[in-house]
DRENDO-1510 file (C-alpha; in Angstrom, 1 decimal, always signed):
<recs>
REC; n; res; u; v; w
REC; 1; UNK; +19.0; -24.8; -41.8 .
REC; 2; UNK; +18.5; -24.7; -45.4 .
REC; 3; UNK; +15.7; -23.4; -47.5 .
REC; 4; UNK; +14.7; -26.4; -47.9 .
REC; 5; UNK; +14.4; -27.8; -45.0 .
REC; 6; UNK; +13.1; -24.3; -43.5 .
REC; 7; UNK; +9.7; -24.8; -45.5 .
REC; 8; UNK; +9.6; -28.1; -44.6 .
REC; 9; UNK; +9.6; -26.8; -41.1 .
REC; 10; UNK; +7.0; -24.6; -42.0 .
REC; 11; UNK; +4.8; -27.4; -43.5 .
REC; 12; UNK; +5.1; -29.4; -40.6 .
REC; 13; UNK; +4.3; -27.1; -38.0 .
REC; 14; UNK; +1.2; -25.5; -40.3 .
REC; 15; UNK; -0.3; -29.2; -40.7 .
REC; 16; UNK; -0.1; -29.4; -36.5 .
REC; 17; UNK; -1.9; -26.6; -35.9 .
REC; 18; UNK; -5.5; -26.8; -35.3 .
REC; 19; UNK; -7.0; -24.2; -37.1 .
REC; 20; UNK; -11.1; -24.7; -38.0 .
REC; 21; UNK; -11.1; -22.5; -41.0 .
REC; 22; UNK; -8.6; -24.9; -42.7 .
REC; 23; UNK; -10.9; -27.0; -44.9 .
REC; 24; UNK; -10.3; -31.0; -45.3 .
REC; 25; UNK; -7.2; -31.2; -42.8 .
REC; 26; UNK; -7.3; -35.2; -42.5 .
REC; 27; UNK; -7.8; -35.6; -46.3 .
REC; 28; UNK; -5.0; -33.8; -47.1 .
REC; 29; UNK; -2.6; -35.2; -45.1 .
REC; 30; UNK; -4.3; -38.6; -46.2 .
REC; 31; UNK; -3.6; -37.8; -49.9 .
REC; 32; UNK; +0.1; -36.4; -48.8 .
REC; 33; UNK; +1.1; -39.8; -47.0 .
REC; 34; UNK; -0.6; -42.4; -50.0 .
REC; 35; UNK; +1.2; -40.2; -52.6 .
REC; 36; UNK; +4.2; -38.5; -51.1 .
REC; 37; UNK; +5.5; -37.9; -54.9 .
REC; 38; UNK; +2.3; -36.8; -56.6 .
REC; 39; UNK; +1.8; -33.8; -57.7 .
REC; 40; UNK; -1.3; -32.4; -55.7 .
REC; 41; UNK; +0.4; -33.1; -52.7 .
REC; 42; UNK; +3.2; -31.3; -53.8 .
REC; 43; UNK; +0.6; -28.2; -54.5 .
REC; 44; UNK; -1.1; -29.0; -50.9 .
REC; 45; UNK; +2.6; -28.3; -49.8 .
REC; 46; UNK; +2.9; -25.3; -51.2 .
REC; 47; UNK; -0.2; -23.8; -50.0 .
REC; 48; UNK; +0.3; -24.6; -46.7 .
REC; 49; UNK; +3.5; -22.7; -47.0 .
REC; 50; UNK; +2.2; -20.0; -48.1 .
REC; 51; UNK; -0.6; -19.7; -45.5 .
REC; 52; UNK; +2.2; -20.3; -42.7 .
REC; 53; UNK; +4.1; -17.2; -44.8 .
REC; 54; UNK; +1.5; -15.1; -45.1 .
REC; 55; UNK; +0.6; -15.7; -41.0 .
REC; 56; UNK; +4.6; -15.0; -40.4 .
REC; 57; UNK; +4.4; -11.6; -42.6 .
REC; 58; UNK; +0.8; -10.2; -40.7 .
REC; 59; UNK; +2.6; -10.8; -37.5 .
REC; 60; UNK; +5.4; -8.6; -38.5 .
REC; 61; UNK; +3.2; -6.0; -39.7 .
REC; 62; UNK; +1.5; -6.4; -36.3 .
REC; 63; UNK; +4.9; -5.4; -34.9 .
REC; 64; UNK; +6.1; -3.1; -36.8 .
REC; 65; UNK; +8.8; -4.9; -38.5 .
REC; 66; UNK; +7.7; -5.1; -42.4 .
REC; 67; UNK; +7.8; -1.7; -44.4 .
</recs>
């Protein structure tokens, strides 16, 4: 798996999860689906992955793993 396709894993699964502190879920993936190109969905994108990264690096820290 690529990069690429790695964070898009990562996008994918952090849009699925139901998390309540998340703010405006269904408008996001609203504005994602009407403009898959734009630009603020491209940020949305990013933000997402970095929510799923930062969840992935306090688990590690949780375990030990990141020093």
């Amino acid at each position: 798996m690529t990069k690429a396709e790695s964070a898009l894993h990562m996008i994918e699964k952090e849009r699925e999860q139901n998390n309540n502190n998340r703010l405006f879920a269904r408008e996001i993936n609203a504005v994602y689906e009407q403009h898959p190109s734009d630009a603020y969905a491209f940020g949305i994108d990013m933000f997402l992955l970095g929510i799923a990264k930062g969840r992935r690096m306090e688990k590690a820290a949780r375990k030990g793993g990141a020093r």
